[in-house]
Structures are given as C-alpha cells and as structure tokens.
C-alpha positions as CSV (number, residue, x, y, z in Angstrom):
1,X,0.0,0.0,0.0
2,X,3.0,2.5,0.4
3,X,4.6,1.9,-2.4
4,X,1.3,2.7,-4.3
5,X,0.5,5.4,-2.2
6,X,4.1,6.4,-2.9
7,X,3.9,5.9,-6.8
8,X,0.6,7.9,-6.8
9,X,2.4,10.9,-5.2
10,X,5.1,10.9,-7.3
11,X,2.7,11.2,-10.3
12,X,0.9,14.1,-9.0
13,X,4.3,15.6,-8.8
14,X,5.0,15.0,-12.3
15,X,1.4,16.4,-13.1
16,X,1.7,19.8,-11.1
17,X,5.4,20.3,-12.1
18,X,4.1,19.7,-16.5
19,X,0.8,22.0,-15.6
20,X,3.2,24.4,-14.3
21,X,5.8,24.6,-16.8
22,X,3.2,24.6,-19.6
23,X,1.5,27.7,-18.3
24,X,4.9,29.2,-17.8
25,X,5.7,28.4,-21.2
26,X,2.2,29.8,-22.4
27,X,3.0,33.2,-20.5
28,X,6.7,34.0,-21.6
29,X,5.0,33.4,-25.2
30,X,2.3,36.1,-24.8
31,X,4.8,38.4,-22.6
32,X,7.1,37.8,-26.1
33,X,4.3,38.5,-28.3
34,X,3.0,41.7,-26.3
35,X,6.4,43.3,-25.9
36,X,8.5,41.9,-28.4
37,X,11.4,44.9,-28.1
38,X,11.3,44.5,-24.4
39,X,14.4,43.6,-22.4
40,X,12.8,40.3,-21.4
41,X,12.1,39.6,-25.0
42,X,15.2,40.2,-26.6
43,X,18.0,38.7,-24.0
44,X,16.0,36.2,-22.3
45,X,13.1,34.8,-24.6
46,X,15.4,35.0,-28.1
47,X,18.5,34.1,-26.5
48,X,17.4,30.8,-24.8
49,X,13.5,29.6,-25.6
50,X,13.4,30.6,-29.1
51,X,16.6,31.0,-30.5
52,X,17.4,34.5,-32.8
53,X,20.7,34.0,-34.9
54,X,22.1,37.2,-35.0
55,X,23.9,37.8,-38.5
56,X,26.6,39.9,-39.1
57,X,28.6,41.7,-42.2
58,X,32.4,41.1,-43.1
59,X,33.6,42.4,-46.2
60,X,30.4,42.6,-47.7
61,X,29.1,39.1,-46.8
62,X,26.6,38.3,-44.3
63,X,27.3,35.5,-41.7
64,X,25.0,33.9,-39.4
65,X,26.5,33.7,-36.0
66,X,26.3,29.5,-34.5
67,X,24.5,29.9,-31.1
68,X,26.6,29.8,-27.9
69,X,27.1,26.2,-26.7
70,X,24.9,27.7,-23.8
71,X,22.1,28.7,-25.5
72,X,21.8,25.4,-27.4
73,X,21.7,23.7,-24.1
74,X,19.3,26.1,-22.0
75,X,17.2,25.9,-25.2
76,X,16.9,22.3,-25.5
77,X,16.1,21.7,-22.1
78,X,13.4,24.1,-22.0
79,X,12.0,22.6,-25.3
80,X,12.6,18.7,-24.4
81,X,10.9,19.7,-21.0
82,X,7.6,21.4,-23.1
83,X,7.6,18.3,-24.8
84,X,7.2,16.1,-22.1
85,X,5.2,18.2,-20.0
86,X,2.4,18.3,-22.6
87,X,2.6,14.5,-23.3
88,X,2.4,14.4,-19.6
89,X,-0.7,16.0,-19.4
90,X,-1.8,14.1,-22.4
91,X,-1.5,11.1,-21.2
92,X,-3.3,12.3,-17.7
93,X,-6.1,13.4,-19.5
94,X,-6.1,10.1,-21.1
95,X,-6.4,8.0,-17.9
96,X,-9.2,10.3,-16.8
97,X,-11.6,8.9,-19.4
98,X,-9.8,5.2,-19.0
99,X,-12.7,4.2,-16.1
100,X,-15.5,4.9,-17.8
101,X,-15.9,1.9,-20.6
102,X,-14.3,-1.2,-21.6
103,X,-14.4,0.2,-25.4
104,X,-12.6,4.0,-23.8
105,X,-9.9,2.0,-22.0
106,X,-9.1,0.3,-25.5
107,X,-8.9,3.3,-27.3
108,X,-7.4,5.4,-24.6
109,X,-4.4,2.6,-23.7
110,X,-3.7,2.9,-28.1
111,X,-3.9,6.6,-27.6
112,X,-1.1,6.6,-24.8
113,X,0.8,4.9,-26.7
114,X,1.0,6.8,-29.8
115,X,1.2,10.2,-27.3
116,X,4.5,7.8,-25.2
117,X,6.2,7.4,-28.7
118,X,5.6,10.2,-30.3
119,X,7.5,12.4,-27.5
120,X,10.1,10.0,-27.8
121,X,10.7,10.9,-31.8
122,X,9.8,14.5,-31.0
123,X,12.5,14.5,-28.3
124,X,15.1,12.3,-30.2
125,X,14.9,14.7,-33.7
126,X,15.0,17.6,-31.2
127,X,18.6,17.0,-29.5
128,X,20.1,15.6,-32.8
129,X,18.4,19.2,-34.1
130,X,20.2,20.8,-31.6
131,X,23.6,19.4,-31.9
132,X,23.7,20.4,-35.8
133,X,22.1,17.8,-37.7
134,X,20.3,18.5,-40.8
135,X,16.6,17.3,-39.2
136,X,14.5,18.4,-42.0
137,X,16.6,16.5,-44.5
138,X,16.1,13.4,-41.9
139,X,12.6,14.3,-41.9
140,X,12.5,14.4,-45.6
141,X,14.0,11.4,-46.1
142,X,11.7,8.9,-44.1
143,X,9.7,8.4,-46.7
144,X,12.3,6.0,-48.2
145,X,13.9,5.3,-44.6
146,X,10.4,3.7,-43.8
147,X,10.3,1.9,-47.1
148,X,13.4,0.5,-46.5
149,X,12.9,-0.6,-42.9
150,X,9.2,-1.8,-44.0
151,X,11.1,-4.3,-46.1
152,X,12.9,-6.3,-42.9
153,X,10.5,-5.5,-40.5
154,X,7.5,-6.8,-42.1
155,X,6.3,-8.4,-38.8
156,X,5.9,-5.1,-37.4
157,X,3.8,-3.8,-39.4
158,X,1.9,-6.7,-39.7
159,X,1.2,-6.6,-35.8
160,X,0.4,-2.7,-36.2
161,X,-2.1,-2.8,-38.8
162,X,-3.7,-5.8,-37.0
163,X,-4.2,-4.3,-33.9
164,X,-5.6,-1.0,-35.4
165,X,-8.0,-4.1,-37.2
166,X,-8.9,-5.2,-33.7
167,X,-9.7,-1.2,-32.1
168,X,-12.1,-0.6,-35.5
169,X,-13.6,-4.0,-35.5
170,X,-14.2,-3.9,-31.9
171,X,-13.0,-7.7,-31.6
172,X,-11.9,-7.0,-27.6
173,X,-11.8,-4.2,-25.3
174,X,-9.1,-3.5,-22.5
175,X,-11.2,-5.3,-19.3
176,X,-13.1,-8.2,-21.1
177,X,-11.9,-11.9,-20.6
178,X,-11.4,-13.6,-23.6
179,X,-9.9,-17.0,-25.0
180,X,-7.1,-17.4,-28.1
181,X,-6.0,-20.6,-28.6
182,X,-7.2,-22.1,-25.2
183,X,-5.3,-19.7,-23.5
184,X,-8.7,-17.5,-21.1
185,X,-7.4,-14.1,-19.1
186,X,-8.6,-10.5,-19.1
187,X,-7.3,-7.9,-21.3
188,X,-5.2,-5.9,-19.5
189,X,-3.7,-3.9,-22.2
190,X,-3.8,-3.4,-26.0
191,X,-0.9,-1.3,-27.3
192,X,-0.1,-0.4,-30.3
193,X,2.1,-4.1,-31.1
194,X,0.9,-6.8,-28.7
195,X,-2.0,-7.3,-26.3
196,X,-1.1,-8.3,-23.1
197,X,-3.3,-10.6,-20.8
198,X,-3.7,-12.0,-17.2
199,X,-5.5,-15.4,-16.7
200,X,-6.5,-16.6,-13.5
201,X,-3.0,-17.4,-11.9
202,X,-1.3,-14.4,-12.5
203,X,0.2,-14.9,-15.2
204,X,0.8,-12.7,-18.3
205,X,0.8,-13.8,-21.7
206,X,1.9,-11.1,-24.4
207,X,0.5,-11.9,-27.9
208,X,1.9,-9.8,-30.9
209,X,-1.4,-8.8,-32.9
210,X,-0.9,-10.5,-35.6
211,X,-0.4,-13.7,-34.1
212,X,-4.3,-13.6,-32.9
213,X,-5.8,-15.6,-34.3
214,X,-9.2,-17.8,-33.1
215,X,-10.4,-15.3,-30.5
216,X,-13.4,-16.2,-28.4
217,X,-14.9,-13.2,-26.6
218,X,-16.1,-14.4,-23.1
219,X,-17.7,-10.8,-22.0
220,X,-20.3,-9.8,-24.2
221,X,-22.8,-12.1,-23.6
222,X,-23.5,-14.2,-20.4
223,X,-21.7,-17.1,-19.5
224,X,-23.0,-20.7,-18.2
225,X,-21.6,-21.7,-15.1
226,X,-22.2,-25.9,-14.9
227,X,-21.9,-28.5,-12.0
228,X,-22.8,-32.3,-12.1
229,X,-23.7,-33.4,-9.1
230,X,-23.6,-36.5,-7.3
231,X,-26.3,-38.8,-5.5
232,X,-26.6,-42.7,-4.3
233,X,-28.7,-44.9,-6.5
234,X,-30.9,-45.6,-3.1
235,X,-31.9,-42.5,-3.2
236,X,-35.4,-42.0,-5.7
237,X,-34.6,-39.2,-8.7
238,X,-37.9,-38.1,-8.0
239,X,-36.8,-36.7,-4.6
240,X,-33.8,-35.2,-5.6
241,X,-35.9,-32.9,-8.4
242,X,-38.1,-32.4,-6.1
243,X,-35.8,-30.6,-3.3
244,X,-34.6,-29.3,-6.5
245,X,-37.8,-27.6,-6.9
246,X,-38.5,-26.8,-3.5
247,X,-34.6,-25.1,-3.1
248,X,-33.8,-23.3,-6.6
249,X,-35.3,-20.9,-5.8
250,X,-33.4,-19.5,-3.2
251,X,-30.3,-20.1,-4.6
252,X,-30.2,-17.2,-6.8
253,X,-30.3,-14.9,-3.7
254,X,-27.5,-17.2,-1.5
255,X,-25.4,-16.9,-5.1
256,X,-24.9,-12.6,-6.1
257,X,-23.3,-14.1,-9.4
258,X,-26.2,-15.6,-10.9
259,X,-28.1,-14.1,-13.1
260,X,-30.6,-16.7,-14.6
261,X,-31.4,-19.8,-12.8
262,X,-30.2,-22.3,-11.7
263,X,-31.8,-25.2,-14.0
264,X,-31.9,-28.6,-13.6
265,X,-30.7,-30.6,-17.2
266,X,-31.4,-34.0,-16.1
267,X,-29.0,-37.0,-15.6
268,X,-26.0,-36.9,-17.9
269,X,-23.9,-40.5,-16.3
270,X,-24.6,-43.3,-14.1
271,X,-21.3,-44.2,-12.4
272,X,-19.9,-47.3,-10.2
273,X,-21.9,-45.7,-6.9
274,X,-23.7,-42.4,-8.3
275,X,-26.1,-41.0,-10.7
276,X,-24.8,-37.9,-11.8
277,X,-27.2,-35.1,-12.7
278,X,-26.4,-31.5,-14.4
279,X,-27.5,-27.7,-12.7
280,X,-26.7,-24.8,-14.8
281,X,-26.7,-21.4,-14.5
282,X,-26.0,-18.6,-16.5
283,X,-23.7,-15.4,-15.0
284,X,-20.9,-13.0,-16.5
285,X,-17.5,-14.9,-17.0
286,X,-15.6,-13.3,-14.5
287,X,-18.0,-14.9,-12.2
288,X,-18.6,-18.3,-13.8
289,X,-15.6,-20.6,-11.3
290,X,-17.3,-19.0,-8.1
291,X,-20.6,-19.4,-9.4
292,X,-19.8,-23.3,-10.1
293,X,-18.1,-23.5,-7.2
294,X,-21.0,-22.4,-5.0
295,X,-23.4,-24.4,-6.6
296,X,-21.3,-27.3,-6.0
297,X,-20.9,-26.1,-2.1
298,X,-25.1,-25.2,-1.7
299,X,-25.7,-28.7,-3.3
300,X,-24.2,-30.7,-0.9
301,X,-25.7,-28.3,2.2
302,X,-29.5,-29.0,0.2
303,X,-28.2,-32.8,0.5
304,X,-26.9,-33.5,4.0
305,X,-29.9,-31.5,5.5
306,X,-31.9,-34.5,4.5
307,X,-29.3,-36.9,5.7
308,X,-27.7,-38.1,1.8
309,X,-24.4,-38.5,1.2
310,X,-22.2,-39.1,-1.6
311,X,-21.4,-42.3,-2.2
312,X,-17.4,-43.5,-1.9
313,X,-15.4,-46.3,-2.5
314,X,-15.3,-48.0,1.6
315,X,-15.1,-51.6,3.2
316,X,-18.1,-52.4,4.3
317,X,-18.0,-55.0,7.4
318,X,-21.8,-56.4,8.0
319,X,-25.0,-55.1,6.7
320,X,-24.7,-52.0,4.5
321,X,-27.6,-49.7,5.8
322,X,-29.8,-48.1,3.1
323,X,-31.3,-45.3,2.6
324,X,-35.7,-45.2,4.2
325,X,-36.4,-42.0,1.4
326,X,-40.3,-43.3,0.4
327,X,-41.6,-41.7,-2.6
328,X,-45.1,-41.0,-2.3
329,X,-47.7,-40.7,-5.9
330,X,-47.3,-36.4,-5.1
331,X,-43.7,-36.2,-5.0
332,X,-43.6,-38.1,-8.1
333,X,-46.0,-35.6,-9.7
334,X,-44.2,-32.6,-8.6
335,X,-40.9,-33.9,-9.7
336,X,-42.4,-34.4,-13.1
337,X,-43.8,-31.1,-13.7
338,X,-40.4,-29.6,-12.1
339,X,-38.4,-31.6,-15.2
340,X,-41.4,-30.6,-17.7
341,X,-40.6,-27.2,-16.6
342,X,-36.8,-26.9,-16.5
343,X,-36.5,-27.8,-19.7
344,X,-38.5,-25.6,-21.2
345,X,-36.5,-23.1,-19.1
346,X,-33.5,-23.9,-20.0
347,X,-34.1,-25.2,-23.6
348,X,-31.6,-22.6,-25.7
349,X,-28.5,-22.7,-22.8
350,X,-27.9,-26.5,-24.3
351,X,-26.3,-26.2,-27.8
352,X,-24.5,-23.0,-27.2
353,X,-23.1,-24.1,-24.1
354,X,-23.1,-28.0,-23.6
C-alpha cells in the first residue's frame, strides 16, 4: 500500500510540475508576443527559448553567427521539458476517461501509446536538431527510410495494422476476458504491437497482434456456469428434483453471481456408486468458477440437511444400511412437472453451451 500510495504521489508531482511549466511556457510566449522589443524579449526569450541567430557583415558578406554552446543547451532543455510536459498531461487526460468503458480504455491505452512514442521521436529529432544535424533532411527522407525498414520488418507492421483491425472492428476491449488458442485471461492492455493478458493465476501472456488468431470473446454475452452433481442410486430421482424444486429458488439470492437460474438438465452418467445429474446457471465470465463452485458447495448443504451422502469407495464390514427416502404418488407428480418445466427453461443454454 505504500509503495502505491508512494507511486501515486510521485505522479501528482509529475502532473503539477508539467501543468506548471506549460502555463509558464504559455505566458513568456504572450509576454514575447506583447512586448516583443522589451528587455525580457530580446535577451532572455530569443537568446534561450526561441533561439534569434544574429547575423553579421564582413567584407560585404553576411554570416550567421552559431549559437553559444549555452544557449543550445538552456534551449533544448526548455523545449525537451515542453515536450514532455504536454505528453504528460496528455496522457493524464487520457487516464481520466480510461474508467469509464471497456471500449474508452481500448482506445485510450492505443492513444497513450502513440502520445508515449511520439514524444520519444519528438525529443530524439529535437537533440540531434540541436547538436547540428540537418533534421529536415532526416525528416525528408523517411519516406524511403520507412520503405526500406518496412522491407525487414515486415512483422511489425503486420502486428500494427492488425491491432488498429482489432480497435475498428471492436474484436476486444481492455477489461473483457477472452480465449485465443485455449489460453482465457482479461485484457489488460492493447498497445499499439501486442495485447497483453492476465489469466487466473497471475500470469501474463503477451500476444503480438498478428499472431491472434481464433479469438473467443467471453464478455459480451453471459456465461453458463455448470456443476454435475452426485447422488446414491438408493436414493429416488424423483426426490432429488423435487428438493430441486423446493430449493432453486433461493439459490439465486444465496449466489450474487447468478443471473438466470439455476436449472436442472437431467441426468447426464450413471457411475460405479452415483447418478450424476447436471444444474446450470448462466452469470458474467468473471464470475462463472465461483458461481460453479458455489453451486457445487449449496448442493451438498441441500443434501446432508436431508441426511444423503455421496457415495465412496469404503469396506463395508456387516450389513450396509440403506437409505428409508419413500416416494409418495405427489412427489412423483411434482418432480415431473419440475423436469417438464426446466426444460422448457432452460431449452436454448444446451447447444451453445453444452
């Protein structure tokens, strides 16, 4: 917690000290442009933040006098500071929109990284700029430095224009959970060259974008959350469906995750000392293992409160005792209509989720 609380202060500080400077900046500007023969103007503002090369005439020539070794460094600071105080602020901005939607996050996380680079270039041409290098040549001659590095870095651009594919195409947001290639986490990040996600263990896989391929997208629709459950073969099926019908429907309210249900499927496996019957339930994904796992846990409570247990392998020395559950014609009756009944529920959750 104090090293957050300690991260989060430091980035305030960062914050104030780029709001600062930029309103700084803004002011000598309009103190330049009001008084531009003032003394401020002509040996502080053209000396250092926007730098006037002075010319002068020998034997009939002009020459343009080089800035003082001092002036190119007070100026670049003060320029390399502007630039990173507004892509500070940027990026701020950015993060103050990045709670508000799944589909914002996306867009702002690309954003912020455009903003991160672009500084980066901004500050890089600036320096070399600075020290003497011909930047508007350099500039000029991108067009064929991209086309040459386009030519070995193919995979780049491959994963660039695939990820801008993904943003337009709205395939996944930063926040949902989503599957490629069997591998399920929660999209933590999509930059501009890989999406980065965090499954249940902690773990983060980084995928370059144009290596996704196969995506299922677990968030925009409801999940189904399924249990089979155990029960002894001396114990009627007609009970069980009926405390089935008798104890659905509280379990919504005992489960916050649900949404729909719980519904009974019917009985999917008889095994060597169970039948095995399936509940289902639909819920968002990022709730689907605790919904399962309480089903599973309110089952066996609905179970033991009528004294049945799970059968197990044991050795059994003397008479095994079984189970006095009776049956009557009206529990059969209910039990039936409770089947008739879930199915119809719970007809459409079967092919799509099965």
């Amino acid at each position: 917690m104090k090293k957050l609380d300690k991260k989060a202060s430091i980035n305030v500080a960062l914050i104030t000290f780029a709001a600062i400077y930029l309103v700084a900046y803004v002011v000598l500007v309009i103190i330049k442009f009001s008084a531009p023969e003032s003394q401020f103007a002509l040996e502080f503002f053209d000396e250092y933040v926007r730098i006037v090369k002075e010319t002068i005439t020998q034997g009939g020539e002009t020459i343009v006098v080089s800035p003082s070794m001092k002036q190119v460094v007070i100026n670049s600071l003060i320029t390399i500071l502007l630039i990173l105080s507004i892509a500070k602020i940027l990026r701020s901005l950015f993060k103050l929109r990045y709670k508000k939607s799944d589909r914002t996050k996306t867009v702002v996380s690309l954003l912020d990284g455009f903003v991160k680079y672009g500084a980066a270039i901004a500050v890089i041409i600036y320096v070399l700029k600075a020290f003497g290098v011909n930047t508007e040549a350099l500039i000029a001659s991108i067009g064929i430095l991209a086309l040459i590095i386009g030519l070995g870095a193919q995979s780049l651009i491959a994963d660039i224009i695939a990820g801008m594919f993904i943003i337009f195409e709205n395939t996944f947001n930063t926040g949902e959970i989503i599957s490629i290639d069997g591998f399920r986490g929660e999209v933590i990040e999509i930059g501009i060259r890989t999406t980065k996600l965090l499954d249940a263990a902690g773990n983060i896989k980084i995928m370059n974008h144009s290596d996704i391929k196969n995506v299922v997208n677990l968030s925009r629709e409801p999940s189904l959350a399924v249990v089979d459950v155990d029960f002894p073969y001396d114990v009627p099926i007609e009970f069980i469906e009926k405390l089935f019908d008798e104890k659905f429907a509280g379990l919504k309210d005992k489960i916050p995750g649900i949404i729909t249900g719980p519904f009974y499927k019917g009985v999917t496996e008889y095994k060597d000392s169970n039948v095995t019957v399936k509940i289902v339930a639909t819920c968002q994904e990022v709730d689907r293992f605790q919904v399962q796992r309480d089903l599973l846990r309110e089952y066996r409570a609905i179970i033991t409160a009528e004294g049945i247990d799970i059968s197990y392998p044991h050795v059994v020395i003397g008479q095994d005792e079984k189970s006095n559950i009776k049956v009557t014609k009206k529990d059969v009756k209910v039990a039936n209509q409770f089947v008739e009944e879930q199915k119809e529920l719970s007809k459409d959750l079967e092919d799509e989720h099965d």
